[in-house]
C-alpha positions as CSV (number, residue, x, y, z in Angstrom):
1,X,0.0,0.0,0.0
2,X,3.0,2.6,0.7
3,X,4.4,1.7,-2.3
4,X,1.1,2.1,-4.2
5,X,0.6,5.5,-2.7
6,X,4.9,6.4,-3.5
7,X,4.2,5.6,-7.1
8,X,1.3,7.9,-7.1
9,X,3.2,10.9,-5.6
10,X,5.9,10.3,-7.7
11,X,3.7,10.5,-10.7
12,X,2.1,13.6,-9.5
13,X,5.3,14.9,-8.6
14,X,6.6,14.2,-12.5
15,X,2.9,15.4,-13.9
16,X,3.8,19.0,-12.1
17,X,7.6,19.3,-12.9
18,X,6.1,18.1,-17.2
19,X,3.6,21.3,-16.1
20,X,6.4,23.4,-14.7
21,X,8.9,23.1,-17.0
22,X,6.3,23.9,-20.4
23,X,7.3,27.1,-22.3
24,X,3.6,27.7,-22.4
25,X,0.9,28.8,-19.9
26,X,-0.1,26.0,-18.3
27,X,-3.4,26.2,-16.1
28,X,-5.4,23.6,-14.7
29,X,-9.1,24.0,-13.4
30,X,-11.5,21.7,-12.3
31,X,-15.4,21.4,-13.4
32,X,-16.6,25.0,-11.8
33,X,-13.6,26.5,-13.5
34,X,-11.4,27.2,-10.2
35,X,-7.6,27.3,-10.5
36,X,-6.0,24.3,-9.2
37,X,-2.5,24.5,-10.9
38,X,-0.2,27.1,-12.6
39,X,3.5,27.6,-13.9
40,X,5.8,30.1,-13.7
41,X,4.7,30.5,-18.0
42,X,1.3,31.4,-16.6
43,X,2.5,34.4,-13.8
44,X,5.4,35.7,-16.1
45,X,2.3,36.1,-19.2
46,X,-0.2,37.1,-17.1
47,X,2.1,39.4,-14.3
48,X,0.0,37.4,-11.4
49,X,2.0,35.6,-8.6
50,X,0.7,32.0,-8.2
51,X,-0.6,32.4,-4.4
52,X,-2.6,35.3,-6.8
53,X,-4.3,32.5,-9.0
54,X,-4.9,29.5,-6.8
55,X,-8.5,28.8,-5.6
56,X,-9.5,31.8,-8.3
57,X,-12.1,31.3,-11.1
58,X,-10.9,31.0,-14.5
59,X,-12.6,34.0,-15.8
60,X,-10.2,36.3,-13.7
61,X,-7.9,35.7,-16.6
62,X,-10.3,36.4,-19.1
63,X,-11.5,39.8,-20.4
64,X,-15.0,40.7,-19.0
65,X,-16.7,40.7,-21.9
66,X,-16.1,37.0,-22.5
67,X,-16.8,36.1,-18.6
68,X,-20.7,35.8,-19.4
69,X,-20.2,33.2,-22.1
70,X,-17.4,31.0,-20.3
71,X,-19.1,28.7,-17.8
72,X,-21.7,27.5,-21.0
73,X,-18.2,26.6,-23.0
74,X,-16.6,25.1,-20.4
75,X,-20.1,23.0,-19.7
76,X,-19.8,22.2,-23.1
77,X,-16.4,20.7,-22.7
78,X,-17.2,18.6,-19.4
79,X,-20.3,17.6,-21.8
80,X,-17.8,16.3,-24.8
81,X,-14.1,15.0,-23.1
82,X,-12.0,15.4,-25.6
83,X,-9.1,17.5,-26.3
84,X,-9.4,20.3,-28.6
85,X,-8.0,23.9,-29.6
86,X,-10.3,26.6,-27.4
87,X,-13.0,28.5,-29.6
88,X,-11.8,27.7,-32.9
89,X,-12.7,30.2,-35.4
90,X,-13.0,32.8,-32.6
91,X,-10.4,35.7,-31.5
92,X,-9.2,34.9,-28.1
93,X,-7.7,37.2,-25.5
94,X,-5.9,37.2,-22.1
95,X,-6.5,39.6,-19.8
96,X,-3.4,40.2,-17.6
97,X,-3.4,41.7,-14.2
98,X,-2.8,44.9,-14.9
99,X,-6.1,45.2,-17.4
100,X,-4.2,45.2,-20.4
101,X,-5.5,42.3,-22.8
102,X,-3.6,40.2,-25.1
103,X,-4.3,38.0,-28.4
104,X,-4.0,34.1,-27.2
105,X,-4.2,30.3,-28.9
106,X,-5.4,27.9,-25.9
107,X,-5.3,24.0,-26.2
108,X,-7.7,22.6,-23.9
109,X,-7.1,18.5,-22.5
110,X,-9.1,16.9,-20.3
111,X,-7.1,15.3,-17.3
112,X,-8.2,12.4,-15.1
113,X,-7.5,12.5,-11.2
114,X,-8.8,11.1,-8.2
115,X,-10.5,14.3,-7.5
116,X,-12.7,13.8,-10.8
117,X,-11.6,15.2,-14.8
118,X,-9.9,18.4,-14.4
119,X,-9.1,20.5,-17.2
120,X,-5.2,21.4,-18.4
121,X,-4.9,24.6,-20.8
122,X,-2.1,25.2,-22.4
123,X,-2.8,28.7,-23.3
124,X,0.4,30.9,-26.0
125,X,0.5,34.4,-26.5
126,X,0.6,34.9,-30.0
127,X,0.7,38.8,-30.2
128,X,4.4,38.8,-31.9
129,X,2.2,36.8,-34.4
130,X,-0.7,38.8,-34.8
131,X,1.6,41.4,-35.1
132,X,3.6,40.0,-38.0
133,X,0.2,39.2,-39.6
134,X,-1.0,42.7,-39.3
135,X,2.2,43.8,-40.7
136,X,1.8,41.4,-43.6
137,X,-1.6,42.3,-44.5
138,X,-0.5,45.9,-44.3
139,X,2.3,45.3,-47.1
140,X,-0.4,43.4,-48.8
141,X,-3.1,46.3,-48.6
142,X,0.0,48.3,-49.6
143,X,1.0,47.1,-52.4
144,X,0.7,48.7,-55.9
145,X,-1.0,45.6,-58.2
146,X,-3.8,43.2,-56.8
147,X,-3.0,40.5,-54.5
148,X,-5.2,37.7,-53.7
149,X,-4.4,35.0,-51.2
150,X,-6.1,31.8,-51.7
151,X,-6.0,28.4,-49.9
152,X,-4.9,24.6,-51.1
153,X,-8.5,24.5,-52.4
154,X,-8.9,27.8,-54.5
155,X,-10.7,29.8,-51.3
156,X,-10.2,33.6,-51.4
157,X,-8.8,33.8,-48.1
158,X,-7.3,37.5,-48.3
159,X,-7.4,40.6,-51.1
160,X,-6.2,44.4,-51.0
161,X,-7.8,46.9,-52.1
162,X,-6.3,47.0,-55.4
163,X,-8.1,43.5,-56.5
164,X,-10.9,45.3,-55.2
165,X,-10.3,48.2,-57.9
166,X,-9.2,45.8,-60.8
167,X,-11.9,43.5,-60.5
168,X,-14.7,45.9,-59.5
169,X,-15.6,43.6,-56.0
170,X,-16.0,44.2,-53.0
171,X,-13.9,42.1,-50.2
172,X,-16.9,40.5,-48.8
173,X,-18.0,39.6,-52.4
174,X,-14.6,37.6,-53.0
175,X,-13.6,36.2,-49.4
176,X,-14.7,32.9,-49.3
177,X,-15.0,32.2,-52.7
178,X,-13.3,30.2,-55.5
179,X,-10.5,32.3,-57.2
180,X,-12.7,31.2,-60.1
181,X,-15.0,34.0,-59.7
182,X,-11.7,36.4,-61.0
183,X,-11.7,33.9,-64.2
184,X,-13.1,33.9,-67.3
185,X,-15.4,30.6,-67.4
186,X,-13.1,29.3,-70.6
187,X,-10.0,28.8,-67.9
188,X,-12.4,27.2,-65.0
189,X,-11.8,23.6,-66.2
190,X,-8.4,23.6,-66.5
191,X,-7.4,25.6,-63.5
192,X,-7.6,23.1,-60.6
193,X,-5.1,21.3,-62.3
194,X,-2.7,24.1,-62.9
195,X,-2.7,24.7,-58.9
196,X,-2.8,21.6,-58.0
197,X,0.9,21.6,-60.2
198,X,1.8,24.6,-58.5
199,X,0.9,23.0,-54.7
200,X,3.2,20.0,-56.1
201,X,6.4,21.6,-56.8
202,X,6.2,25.2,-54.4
203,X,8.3,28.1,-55.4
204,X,8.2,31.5,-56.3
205,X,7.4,31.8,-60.6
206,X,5.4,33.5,-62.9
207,X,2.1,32.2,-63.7
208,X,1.1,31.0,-67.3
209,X,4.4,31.4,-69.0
210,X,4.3,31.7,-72.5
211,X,0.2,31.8,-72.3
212,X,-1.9,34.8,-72.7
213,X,-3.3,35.2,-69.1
214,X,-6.6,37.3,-68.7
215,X,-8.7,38.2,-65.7
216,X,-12.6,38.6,-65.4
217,X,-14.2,41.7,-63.7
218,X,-17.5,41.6,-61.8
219,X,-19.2,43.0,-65.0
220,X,-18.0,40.5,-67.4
221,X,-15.3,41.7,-68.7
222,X,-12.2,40.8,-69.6
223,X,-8.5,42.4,-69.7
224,X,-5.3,40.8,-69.9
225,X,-2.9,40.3,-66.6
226,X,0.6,38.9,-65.3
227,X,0.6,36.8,-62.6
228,X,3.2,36.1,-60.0
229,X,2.5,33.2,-57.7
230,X,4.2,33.2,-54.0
231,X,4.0,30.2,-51.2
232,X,3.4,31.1,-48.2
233,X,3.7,29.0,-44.8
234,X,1.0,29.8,-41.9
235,X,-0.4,28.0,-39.1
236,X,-3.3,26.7,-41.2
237,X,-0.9,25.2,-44.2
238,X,0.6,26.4,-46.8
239,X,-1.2,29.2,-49.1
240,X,-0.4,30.9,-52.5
241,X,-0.5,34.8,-52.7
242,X,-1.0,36.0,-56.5
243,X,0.7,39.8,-57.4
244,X,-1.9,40.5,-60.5
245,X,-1.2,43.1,-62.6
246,X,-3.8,44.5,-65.1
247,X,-1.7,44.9,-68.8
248,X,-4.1,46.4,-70.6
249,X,-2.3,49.2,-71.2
250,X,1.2,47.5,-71.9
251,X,-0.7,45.5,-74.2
252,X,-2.6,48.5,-76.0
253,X,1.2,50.0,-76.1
254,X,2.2,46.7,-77.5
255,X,-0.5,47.0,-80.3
256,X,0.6,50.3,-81.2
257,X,4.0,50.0,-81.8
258,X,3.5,47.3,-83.7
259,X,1.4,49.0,-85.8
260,X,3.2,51.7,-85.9
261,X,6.5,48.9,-86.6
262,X,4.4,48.1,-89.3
263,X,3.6,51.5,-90.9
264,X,7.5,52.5,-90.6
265,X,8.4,49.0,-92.7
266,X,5.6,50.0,-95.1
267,X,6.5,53.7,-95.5
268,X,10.1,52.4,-95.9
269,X,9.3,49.6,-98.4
270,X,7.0,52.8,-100.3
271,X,10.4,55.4,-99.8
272,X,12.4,52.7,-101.7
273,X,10.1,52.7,-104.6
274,X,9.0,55.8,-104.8
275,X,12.6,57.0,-104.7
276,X,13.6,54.7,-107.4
277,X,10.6,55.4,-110.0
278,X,11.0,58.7,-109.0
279,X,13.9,58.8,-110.3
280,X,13.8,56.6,-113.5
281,X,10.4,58.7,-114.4
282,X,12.1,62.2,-113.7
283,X,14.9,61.5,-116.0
284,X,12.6,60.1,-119.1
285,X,11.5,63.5,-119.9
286,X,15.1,65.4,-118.7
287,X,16.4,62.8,-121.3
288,X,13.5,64.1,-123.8
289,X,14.5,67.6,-123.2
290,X,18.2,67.0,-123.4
291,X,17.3,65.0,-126.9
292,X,15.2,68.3,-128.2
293,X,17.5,70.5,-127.4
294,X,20.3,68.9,-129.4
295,X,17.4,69.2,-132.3
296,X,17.0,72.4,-132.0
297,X,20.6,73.6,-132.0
298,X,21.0,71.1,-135.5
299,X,18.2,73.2,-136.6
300,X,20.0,76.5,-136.1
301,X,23.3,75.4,-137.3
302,X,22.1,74.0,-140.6
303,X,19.2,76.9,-141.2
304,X,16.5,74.6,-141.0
305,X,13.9,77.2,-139.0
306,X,11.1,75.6,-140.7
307,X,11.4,72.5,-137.7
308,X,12.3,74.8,-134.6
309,X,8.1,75.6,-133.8
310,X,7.8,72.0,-133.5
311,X,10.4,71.1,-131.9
312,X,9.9,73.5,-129.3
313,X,6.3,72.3,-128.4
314,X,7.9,69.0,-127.6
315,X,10.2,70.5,-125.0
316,X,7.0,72.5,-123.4
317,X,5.3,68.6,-123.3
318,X,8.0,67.3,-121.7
319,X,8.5,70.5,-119.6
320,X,4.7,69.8,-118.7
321,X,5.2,66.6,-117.8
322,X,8.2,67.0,-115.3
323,X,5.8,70.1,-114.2
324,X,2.8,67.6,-113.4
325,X,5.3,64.8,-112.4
326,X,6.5,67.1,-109.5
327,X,3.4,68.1,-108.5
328,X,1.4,64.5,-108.1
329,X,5.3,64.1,-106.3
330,X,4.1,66.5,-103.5
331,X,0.5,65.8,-103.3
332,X,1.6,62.2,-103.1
333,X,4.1,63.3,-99.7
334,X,1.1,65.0,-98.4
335,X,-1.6,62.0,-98.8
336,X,-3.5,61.0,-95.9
337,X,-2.2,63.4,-93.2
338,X,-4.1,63.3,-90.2
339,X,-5.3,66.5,-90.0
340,X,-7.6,69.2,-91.0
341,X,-11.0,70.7,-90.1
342,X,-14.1,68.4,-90.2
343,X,-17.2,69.5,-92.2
344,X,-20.9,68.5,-93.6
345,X,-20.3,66.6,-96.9
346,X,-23.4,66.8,-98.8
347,X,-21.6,63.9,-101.5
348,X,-23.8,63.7,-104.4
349,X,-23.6,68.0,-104.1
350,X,-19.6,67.3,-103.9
351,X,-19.6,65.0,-106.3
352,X,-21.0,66.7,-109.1
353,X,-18.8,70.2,-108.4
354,X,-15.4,67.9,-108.5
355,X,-16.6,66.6,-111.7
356,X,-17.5,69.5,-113.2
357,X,-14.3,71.3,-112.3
358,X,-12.6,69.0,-114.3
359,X,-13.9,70.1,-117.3
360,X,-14.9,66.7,-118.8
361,X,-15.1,65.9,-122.6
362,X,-18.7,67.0,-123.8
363,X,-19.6,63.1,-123.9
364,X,-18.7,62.1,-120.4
365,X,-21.7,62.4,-117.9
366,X,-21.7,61.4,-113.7
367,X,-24.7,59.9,-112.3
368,X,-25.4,59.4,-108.6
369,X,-27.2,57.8,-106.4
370,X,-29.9,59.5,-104.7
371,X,-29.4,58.5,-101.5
372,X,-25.6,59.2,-101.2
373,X,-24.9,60.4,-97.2
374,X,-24.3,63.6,-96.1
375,X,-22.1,63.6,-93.0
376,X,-19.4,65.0,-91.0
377,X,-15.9,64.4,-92.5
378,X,-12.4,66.3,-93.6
379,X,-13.6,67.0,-96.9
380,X,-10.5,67.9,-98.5
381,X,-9.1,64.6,-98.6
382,X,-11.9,63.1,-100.0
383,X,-12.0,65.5,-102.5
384,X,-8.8,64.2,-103.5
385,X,-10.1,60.7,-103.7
386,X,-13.1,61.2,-105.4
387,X,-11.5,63.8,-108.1
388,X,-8.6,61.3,-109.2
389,X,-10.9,58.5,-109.6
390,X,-13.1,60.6,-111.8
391,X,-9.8,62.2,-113.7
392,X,-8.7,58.9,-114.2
393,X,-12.0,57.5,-115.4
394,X,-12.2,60.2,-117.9
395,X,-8.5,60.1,-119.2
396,X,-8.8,56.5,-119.4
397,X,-11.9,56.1,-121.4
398,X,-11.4,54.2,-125.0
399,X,-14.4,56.4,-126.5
400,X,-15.8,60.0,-126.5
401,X,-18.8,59.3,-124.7
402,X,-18.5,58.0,-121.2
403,X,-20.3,57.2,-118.5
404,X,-19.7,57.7,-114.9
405,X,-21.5,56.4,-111.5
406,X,-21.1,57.1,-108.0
407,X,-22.8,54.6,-105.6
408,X,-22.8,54.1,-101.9
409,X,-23.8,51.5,-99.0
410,X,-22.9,50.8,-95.3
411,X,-19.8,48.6,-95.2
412,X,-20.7,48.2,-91.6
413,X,-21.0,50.1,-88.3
414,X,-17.7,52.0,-88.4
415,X,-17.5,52.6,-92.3
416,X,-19.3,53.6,-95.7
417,X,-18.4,51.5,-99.2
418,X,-18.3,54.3,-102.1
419,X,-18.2,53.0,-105.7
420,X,-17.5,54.9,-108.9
421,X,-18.0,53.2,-111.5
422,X,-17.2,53.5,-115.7
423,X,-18.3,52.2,-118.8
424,X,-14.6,52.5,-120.0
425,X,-12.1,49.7,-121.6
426,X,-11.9,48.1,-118.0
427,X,-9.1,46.8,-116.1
428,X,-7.5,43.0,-116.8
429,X,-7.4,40.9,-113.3
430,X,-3.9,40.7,-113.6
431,X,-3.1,44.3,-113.5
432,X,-5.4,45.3,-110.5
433,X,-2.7,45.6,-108.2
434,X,0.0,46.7,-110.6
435,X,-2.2,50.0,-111.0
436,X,-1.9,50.7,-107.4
437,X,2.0,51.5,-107.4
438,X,3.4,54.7,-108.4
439,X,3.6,55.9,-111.6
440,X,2.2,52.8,-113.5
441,X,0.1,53.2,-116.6
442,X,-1.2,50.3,-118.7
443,X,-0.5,52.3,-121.8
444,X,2.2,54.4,-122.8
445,X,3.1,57.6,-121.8
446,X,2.7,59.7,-125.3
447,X,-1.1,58.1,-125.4
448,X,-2.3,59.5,-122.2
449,X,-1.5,62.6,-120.3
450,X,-0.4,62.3,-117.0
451,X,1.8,60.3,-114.5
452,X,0.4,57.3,-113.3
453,X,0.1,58.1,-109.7
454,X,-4.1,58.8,-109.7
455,X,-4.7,55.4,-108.3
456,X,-1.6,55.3,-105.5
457,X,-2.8,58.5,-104.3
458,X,-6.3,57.6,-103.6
459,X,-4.7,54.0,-102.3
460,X,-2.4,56.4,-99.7
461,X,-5.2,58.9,-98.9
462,X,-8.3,56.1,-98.1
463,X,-5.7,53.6,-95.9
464,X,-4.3,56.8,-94.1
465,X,-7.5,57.0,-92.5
466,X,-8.4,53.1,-91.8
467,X,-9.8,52.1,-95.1
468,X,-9.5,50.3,-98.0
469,X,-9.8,49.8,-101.4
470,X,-10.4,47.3,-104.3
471,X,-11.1,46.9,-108.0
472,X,-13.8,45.2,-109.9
473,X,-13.5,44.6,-113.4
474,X,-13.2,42.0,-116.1
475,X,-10.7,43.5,-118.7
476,X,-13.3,43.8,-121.2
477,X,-15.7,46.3,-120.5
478,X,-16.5,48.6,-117.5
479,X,-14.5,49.1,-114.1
480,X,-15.3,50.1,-110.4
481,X,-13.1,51.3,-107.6
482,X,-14.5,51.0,-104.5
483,X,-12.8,52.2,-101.5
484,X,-14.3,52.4,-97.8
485,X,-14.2,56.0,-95.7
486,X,-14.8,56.5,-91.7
487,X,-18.4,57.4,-90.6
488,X,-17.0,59.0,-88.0
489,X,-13.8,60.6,-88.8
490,X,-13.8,62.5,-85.8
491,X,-13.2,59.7,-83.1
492,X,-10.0,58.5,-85.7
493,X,-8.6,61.6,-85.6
494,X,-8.6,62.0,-81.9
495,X,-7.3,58.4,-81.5
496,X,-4.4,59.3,-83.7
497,X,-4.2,62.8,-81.7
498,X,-3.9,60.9,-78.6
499,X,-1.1,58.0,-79.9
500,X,1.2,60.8,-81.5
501,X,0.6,63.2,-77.8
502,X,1.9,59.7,-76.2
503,X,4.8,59.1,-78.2
């Protein structure tokens, strides 16, 4: 019987020095929730001396707020022996002795003695935590782009007020719920699998790499985004925290300069050419003159007068012809300028004073539509457009009566499709394009009058200001160019406004 009662105390005696020597508060209380046992953890957290604690209730440790609820959790405990983290889910606090109160985790473990079950909490003061939590959510609220911090599952479990901006929710709209909700519904299927990857293999990295990446806002739309995933380790498992940053902007810029990449290769490409059939056409007629000249002094040297007149209305042709050569040169530099004053264009009015200011042959009549638009445009451009097509529909024409057209239609939303139309020898398929390029002609330069560049101008002019143009004819008889023109100039001009103020 000594014995029996030896091993007891001894096993008391080792219970209390296990209890003593835990770098945790350690306080033990029996079914009415009076201190029976403390360690030195417990008065150094709580600045009570033990005598201070002994024989106390429980609740003198907890703030007084919480002191109403306590005895129905700690029935609840006696009710269910098991042992179990203290109000899970809930913020717990200390209350030390000199008022102040402090965040706390507390383990509770039910402990059989011959007085009955007693409960053993082991209660930590985690406000160095909180504190580094609060200063982590503060770089997180801080931080320029959105972060979202989501759990092994996909929960939202955190979001700044940046995501909040970006995406156009609230926080209590995305805590709690799938990170799907911040993607579009083409990317849902495949996502689990991409973060159940990322779970696999943890380390900082950039999301998506070498895939377009695009978020979802709250009203259905979309923009594009770069995503930087980060592990982090907490108490509750590892989580990821996403850096998302909206590129909408970067990507417009990206656009831009590629377009603009683009237009530099094109005007290059058109520099190239235009300086080499520049030259080779300016020097046909300097050649011509050169040649006349040396005709005119063999006139004079062997008396022959008689030939001189002639000779010297084939230097004023060529003369001419450098003369219109240089100026389709510098209308041709000046094409499609963004610029100008917008107007009311009243077209079939338009139409008819460009034609009749070029003084067409007797036989050649325009006809147009009657329900051609009158709108808002820079007019002098598509003077330009419309008085070269017309020129070169006359000056063109195989016969001394002609026939001219000007249609129009709705090529959609943004653009009108304008036709003009001949009843003139027609364009072959295979020299459609050719007639586009500078100073072409299909027939030689002493039959017609000019310098080939009517149908490159109006090609510059009409893409200058987004549109395009095309040419229907079967070689035989008849031709149409039709070319597309802004509705609403306006809103292109300020777009180009805006990219040249940027650049």
């Amino acid at each position: 019987m000594h014995d029996e009662i030896g091993d007891i105390e001894r096993a008391n005696l080792r219970f209390r020095q296990v209890v003593e020597a835990a770098p945790t508060a350690m306080v033990m209380v029996n079914n009415l929730g009076i201190i029976e046992m403390v360690n030195t953890q417990t008065e150094i957290i709580f600045g009570y001396s033990r005598d201070e604690l002994l024989g106390k209730l429980i609740d003198i440790l907890l703030p007084e707020r919480f002191r109403h609820q306590h005895p129905h959790h700690r029935a609840s405990f006696f009710s269910d022996l098991s042992p179990r983290a203290m109000g899970t889910g809930r913020d717990l606090y200390g209350r030390r002795k000199d008022g102040s109160e402090f965040p706390v985790e507390v383990g509770l473990n039910p402990i059989e003695t011959d007085d009955g079950v007693k409960v053993l909490s082991a209660i930590t003061d985690i406000s160095a935590r909180k504190r580094m939590d609060e200063r982590f959510r503060q770089v997180v609220e801080a931080a320029p782009n959105a972060m979202v911090m989501v759990n092994k599952s996909g929960i939202i479990e955190m979001v700044n007020t940046q995501a909040e901006r970006i995406f156009g929710y609230s926080r209590t709209e995305l805590l709690g719920q799938l990170i799907d909700i911040l993607l579009p519904e083409r990317f849902h299927q495949q996502h689990p699998h991409h973060r159940a990857s990322f779970f696999s293999d943890l380390s900082p990295r950039a999301m998506g790499t070498g895939r377009d990446l695009y978020g979802r806002r709250k009203d259905g739309s979309e923009f594009p985004v770069e995503v930087g995933l980060n592990p982090i380790e907490t108490d509750d498992g590892v989580k990821v925290l996403s850096a998302i940053t909206d590129i909408s902007a970067r990507v417009k810029a990206s656009a831009k300069l590629a377009e603009h990449r683009d237009e530099l290769e094109r005007s290059n490409k058109e520099l190239a050419t235009f300086a080499y059939v520049a030259s080779h056409d300016l020097k046909s007629p300097l050649r011509g003159i050169f040649q006349i000249s040396h005709w005119i002094e063999e006139d004079l040297n062997n008396g022959q007068m008689q030939a001189i007149p002639e000779h010297m209305e084939m230097l004023r042709g060529r003369l001419r012809r450098m003369e219109h050569l240089l100026d389709d040169l510098l209308a041709y530099s000046r094409a499609g300028r963004l610029e100008g004053n917008v107007s009311l264009v009243e077209l079939g009015k338009l139409a008819h004073t460009i034609f009749e200011m070029q003084t067409p042959p007797e036989g050649f009549t325009l006809e147009t539509d009657n329900d051609l638009p009158t709108f808002s445009t820079l007019a002098t451009p598509l003077e330009q457009v419309l008085r070269n097509l017309f020129t070169n529909a006359i000056k063109h024409h195989d016969r001394t009566l002609g026939h001219i057209h000007l249609s129009a239609k709705l090529a959609n939303k943004h653009y009108y499709e304008f036709s003009v139309t001949d009843d003139g020898p027609g364009i072959s398929p295979e020299y459609q394009e050719r007639v586009y390029l500078m100073f072409q002609t299909l027939r030689p330069r002493d039959e017609v009058e000019g310098s080939g560049m009517g149908l490159a101008l109006v090609k510059k002019i009409v893409e200058a200001y987004g549109g395009t143009t095309s040419i229907v004819s079967d070689g035989k008889r008849g031709c149409s160019v039709r070319f597309t023109w802004p509705i609403n100039i306006e809103e292109r001009l300020t777009r180009a406004n805006l990219t040249e103020a940027k650049l």
